[in-house]
BATORRO-349557 format. One record per residue: residue number from 1; residue in one letter; x, y, z of N, C-alpha, C in turn. Coordinates in nm, 2 decimals. Layout:
// BATORRO-349557
NUM	a	X	Y	Z	X	Y	Z	X	Y	Z;
...
// end
This chain:
// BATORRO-349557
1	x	21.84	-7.06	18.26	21.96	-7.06	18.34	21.95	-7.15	18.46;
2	x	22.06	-7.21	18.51	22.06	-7.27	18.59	22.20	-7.22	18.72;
3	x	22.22	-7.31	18.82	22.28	-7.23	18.89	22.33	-7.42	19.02;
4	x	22.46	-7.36	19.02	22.56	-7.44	19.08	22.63	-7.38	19.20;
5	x	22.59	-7.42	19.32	22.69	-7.41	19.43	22.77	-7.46	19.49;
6	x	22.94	-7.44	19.43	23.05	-7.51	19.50	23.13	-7.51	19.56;
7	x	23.18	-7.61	19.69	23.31	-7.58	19.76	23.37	-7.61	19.71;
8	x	23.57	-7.57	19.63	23.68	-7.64	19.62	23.78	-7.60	19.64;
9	x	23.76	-7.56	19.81	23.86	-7.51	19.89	23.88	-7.36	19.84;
10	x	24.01	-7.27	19.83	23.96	-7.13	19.82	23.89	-7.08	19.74;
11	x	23.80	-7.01	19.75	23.67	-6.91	19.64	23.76	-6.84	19.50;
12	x	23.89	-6.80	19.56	23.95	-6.72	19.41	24.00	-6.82	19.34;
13	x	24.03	-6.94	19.31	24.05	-7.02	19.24	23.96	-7.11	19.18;
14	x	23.85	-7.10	19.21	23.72	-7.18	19.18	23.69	-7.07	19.10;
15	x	23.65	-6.97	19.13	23.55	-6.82	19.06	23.73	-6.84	18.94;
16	x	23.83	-6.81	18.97	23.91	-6.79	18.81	23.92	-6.92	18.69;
17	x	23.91	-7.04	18.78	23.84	-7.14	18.68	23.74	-7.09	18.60;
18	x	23.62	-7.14	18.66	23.46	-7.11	18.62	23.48	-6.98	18.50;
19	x	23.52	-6.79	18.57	23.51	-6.74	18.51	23.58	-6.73	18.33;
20	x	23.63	-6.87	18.32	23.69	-6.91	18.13	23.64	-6.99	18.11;
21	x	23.50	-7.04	18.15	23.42	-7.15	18.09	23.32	-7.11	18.01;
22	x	23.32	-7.17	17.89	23.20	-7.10	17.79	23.06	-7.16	17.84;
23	x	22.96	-7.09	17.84	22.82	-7.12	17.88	22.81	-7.03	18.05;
24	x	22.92	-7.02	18.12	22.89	-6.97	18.23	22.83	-6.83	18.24;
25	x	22.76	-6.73	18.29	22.73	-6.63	18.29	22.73	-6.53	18.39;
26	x	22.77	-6.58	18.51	22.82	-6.52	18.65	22.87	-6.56	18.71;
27	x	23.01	-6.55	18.81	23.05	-6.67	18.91	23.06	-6.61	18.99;
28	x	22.99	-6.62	19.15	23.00	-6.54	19.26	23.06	-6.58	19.35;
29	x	23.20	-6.52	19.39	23.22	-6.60	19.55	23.11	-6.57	19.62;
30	x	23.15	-6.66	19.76	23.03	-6.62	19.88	23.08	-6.73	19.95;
31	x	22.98	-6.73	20.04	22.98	-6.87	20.19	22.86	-6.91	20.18;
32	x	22.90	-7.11	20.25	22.73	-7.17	20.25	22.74	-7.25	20.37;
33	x	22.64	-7.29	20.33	22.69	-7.37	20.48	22.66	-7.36	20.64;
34	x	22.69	-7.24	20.66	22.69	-7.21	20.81	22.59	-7.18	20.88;
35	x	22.58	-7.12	21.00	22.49	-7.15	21.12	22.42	-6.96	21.16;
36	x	22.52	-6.85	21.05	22.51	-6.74	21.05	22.47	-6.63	21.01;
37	x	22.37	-6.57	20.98	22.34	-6.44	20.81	22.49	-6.34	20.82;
38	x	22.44	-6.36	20.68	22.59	-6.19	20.67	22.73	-6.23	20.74;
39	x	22.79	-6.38	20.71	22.90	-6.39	20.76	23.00	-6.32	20.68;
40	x	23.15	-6.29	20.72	23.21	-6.24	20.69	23.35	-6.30	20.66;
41	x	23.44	-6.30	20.56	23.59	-6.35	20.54	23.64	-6.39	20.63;
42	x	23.67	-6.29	20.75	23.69	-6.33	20.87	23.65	-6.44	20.99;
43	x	23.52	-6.38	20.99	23.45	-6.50	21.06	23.47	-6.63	21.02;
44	x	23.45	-6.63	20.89	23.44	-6.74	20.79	23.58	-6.84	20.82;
45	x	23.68	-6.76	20.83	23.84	-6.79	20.86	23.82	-6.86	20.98;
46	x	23.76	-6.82	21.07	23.81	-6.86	21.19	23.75	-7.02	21.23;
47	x	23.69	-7.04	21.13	23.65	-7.22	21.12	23.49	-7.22	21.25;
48	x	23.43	-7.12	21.29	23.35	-7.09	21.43	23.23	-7.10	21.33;
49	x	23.18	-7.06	21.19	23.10	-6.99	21.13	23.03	-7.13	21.10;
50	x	23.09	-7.27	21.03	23.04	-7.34	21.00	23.03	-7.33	20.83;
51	x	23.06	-7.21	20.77	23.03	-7.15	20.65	23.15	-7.22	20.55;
52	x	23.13	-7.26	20.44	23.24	-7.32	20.33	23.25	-7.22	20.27;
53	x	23.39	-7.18	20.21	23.42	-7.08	20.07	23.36	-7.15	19.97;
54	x	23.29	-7.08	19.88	23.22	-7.19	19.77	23.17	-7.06	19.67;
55	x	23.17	-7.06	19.53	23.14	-6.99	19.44	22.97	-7.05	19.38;
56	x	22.89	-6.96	19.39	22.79	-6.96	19.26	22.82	-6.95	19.12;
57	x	22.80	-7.04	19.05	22.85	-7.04	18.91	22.67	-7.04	18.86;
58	x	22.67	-6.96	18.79	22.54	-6.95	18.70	22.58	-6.99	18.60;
59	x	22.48	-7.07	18.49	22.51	-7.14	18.36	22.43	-7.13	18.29;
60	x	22.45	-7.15	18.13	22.32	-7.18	18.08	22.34	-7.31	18.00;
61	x	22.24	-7.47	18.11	22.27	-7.54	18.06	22.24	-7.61	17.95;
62	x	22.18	-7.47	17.83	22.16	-7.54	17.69	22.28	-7.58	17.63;
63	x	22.39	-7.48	17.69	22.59	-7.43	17.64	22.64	-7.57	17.75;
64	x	22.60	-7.56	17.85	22.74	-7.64	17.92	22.65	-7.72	18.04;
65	x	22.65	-7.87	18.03	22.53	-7.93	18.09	22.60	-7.90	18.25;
66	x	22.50	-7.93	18.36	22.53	-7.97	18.49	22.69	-8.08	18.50;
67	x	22.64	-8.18	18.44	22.78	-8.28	18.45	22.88	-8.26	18.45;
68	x	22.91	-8.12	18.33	23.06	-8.12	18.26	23.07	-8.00	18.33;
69	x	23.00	-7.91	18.44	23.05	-7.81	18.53	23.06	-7.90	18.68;
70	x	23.07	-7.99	18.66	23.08	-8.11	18.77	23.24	-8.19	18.75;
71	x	23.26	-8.19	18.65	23.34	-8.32	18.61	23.44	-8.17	18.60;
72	x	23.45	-8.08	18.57	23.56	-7.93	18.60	23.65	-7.91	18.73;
73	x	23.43	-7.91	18.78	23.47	-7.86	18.96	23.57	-7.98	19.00;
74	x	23.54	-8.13	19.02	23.65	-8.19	19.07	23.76	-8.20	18.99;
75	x	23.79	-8.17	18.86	23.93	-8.16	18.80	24.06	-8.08	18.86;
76	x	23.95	-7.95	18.94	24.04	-7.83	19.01	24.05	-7.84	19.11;
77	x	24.04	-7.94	19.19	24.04	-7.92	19.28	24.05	-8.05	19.34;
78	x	24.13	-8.09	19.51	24.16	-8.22	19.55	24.03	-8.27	19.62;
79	x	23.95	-8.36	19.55	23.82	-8.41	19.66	23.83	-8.52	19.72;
80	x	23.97	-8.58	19.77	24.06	-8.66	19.87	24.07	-8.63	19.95;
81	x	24.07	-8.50	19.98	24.10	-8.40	20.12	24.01	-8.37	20.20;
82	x	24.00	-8.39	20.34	23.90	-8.36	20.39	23.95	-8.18	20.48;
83	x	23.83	-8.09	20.42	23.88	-7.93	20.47	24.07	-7.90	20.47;
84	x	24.09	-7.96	20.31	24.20	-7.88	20.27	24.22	-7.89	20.14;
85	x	24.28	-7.81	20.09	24.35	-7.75	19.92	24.44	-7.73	19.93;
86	x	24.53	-7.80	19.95	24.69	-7.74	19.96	24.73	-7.73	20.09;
87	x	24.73	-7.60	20.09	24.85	-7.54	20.21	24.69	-7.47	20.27;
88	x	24.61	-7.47	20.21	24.44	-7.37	20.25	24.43	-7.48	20.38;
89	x	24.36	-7.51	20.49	24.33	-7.61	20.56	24.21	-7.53	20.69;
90	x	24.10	-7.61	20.67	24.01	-7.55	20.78	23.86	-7.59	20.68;
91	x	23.77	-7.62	20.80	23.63	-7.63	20.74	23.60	-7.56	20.63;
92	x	23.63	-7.43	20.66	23.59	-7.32	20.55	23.62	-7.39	20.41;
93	x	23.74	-7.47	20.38	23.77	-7.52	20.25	23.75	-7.66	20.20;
94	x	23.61	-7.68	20.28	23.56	-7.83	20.24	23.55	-7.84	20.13;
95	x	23.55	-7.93	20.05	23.49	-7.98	19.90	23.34	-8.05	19.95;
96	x	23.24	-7.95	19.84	23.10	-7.95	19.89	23.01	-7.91	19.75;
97	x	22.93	-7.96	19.70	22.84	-7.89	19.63	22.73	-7.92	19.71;
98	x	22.65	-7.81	19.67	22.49	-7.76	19.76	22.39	-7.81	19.62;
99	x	22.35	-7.90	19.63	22.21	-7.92	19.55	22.11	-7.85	19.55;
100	x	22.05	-7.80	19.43	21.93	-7.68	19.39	21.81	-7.80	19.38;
101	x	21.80	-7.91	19.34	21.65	-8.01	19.34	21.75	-8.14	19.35;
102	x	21.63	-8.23	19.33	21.68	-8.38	19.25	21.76	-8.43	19.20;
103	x	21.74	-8.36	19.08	21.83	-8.39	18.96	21.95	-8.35	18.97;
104	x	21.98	-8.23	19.04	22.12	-8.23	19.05	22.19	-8.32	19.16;
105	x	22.13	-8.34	19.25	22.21	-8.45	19.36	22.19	-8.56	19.25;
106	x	22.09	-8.63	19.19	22.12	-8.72	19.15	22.24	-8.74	19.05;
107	x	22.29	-8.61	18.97	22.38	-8.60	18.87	22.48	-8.59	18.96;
108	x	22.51	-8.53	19.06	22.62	-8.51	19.16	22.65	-8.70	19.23;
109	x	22.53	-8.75	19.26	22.59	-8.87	19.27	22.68	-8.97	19.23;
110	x	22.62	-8.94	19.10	22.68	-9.02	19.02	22.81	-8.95	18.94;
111	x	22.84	-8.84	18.95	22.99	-8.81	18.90	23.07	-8.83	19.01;
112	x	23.02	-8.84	19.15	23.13	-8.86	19.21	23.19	-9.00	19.26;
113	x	23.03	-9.12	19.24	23.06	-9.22	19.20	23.18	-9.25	19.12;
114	x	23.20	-9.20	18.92	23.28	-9.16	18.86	23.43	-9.15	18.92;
115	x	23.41	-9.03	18.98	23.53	-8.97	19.00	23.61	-9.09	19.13;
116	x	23.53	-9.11	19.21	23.61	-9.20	19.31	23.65	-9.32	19.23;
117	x	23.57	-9.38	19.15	23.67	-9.48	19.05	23.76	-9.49	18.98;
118	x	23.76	-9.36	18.95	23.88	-9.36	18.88	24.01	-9.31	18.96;
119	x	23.97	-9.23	19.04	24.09	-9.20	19.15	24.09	-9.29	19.25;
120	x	24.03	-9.39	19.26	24.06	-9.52	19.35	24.08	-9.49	19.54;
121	x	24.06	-9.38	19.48	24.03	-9.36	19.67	23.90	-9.26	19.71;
122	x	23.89	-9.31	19.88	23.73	-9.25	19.85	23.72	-9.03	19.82;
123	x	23.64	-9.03	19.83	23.56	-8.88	19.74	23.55	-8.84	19.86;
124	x	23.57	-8.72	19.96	23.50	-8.65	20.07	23.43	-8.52	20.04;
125	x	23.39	-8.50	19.90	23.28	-8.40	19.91	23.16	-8.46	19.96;
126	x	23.14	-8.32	20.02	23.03	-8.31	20.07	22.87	-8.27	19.96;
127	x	22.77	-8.39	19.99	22.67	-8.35	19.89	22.57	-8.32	19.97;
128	x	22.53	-8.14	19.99	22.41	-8.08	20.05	22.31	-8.07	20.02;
129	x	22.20	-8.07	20.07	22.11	-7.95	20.01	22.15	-7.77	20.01;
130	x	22.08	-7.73	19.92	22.11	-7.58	19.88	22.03	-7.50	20.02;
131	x	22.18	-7.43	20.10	22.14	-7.35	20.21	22.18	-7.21	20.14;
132	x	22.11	-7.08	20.25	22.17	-7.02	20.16	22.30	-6.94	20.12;
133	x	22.31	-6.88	20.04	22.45	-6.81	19.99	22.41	-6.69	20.03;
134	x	22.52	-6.66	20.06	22.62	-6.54	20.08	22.72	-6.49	20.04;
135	x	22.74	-6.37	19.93	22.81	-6.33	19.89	22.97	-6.27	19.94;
136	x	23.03	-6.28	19.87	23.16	-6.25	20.02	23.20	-6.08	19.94;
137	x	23.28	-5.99	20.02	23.30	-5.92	20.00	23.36	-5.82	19.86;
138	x	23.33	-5.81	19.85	23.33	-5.72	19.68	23.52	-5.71	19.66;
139	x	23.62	-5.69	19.77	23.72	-5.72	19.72	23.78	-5.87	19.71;
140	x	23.67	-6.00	19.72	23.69	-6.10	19.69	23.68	-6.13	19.53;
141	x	23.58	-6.04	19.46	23.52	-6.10	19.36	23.66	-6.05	19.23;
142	x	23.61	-6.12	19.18	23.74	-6.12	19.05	23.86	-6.11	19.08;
143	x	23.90	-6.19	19.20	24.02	-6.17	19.24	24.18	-6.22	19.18;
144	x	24.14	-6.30	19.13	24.27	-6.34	19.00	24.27	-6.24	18.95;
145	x	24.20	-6.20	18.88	24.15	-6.16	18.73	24.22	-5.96	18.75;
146	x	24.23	-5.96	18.88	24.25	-5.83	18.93	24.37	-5.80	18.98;
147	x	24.45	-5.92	19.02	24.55	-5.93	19.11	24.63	-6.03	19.06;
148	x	24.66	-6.08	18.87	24.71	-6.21	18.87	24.88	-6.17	18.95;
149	x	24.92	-6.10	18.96	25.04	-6.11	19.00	25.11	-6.09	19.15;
150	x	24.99	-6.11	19.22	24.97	-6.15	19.39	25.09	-6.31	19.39;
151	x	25.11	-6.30	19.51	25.20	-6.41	19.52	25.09	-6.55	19.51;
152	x	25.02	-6.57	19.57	24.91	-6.66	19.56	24.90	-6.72	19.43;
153	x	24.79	-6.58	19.36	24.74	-6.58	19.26	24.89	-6.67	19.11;
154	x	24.98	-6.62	19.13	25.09	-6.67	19.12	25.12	-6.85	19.15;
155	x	25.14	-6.86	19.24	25.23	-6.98	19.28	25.07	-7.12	19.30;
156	x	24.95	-7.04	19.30	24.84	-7.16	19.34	24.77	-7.15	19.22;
157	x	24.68	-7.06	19.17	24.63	-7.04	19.06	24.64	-7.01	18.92;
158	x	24.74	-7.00	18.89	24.79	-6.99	18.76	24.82	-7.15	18.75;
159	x	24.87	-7.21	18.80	24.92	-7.35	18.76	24.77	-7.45	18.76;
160	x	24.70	-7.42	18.89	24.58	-7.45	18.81	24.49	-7.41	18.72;
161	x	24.50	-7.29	18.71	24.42	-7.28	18.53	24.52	-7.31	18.43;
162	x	24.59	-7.34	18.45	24.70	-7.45	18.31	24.69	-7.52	18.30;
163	x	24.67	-7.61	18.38	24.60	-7.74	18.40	24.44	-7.74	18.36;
164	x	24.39	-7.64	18.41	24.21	-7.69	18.37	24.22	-7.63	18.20;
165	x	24.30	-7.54	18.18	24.32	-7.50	17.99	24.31	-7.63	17.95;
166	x	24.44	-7.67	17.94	24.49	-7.80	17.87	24.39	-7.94	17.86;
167	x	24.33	-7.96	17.97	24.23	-8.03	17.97	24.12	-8.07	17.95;
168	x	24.06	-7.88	17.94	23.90	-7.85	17.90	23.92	-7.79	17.81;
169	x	24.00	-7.76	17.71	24.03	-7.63	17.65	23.92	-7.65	17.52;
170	x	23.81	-7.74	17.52	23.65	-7.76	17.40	23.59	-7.63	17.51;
171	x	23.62	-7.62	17.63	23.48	-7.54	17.73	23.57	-7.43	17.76;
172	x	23.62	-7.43	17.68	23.68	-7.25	17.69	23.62	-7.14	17.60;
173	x	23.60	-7.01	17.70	23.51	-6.88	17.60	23.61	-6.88	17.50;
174	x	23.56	-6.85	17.43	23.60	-6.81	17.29	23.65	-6.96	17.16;
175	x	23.62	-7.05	17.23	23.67	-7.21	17.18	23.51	-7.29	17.09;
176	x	23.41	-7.16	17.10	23.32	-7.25	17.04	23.33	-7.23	16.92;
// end
């Protein structure tokens, strides 16, 4: 197993991506990043923490390499923006992946290499090293998946998993 930690701006729309990807096996929200132990939603909100919304996605990359949970995470998300997703706006929603060794920054390099050429403008994720995670509160977790009919969940997230369907739909559960 291997294991991916990413910002792409709010945590329930990253974790309802991730959680329809075949090979994945956990997707955790949480916080990274910051200056704090045991930060909290709140705290995290108030931009003071230092902390990014960012999901742990566990994988197993015999099913679904590093790359192609790379080449996802920026599909869902704007990595043009500097600490915003939309209408989301604040540090908390940087675009960021946290590097586990080497190999993954060096694979993270070079997809975002990729990605800035083809989107012709520069990339502002952030590429860390892996600080630690923090899980965020238990009524964050499966939050689409529990609430699709929240106004949010609704008008932000549903349109983006229509979009990540249509375009990944080889790395969808049940698509092997």
């Amino acid at each position: 197993m291997e294991t991916a930690v990413l910002g792409g701006g709010c945590f329930w729309c990253t974790e309802a991506v991730f959680n329809s990807v075949r090979g994945v096996t956990l997707v955790t929200p949480g916080y990274a990043g910051g200056h704090m132990d045991n930060p909290d939603y709140y705290s995290v909100c108030t931009g003071e923490t230092g902390h990014i919304e960012v999901v742990k996605v566990d994988f197993d990359p015999e099913v679904l390499p590093y790359s192609i949970v790379l080449e996802i995470f920026f599909a869902t998300h704007d990595p043009t923006t500097l600490n915003r997703q939309g209408a989301d706006v604040g540090t908390q929603y940087a675009s960021a992946i946290f590097y586990k060794n080497e190999r993954q920054k060096e694979v993270a390099t070079e997809v975002i290499r990729d990605v800035q050429a083809a989107l012709g403008k520069p990339v502002v994720t952030q590429l860390r090293p892996a600080e630690p995670f923090w899980p965020a509160e238990p009524v964050h977790h499966d939050y689409y998946a529990r609430n699709p009919g929240q106004g949010y969940c609704m008008a932000v997230i549903e349109p983006k998993l229509a979009k990540f369907r249509q375009r990944f739909r080889d790395w969808l559960r049940g698509e092997e």
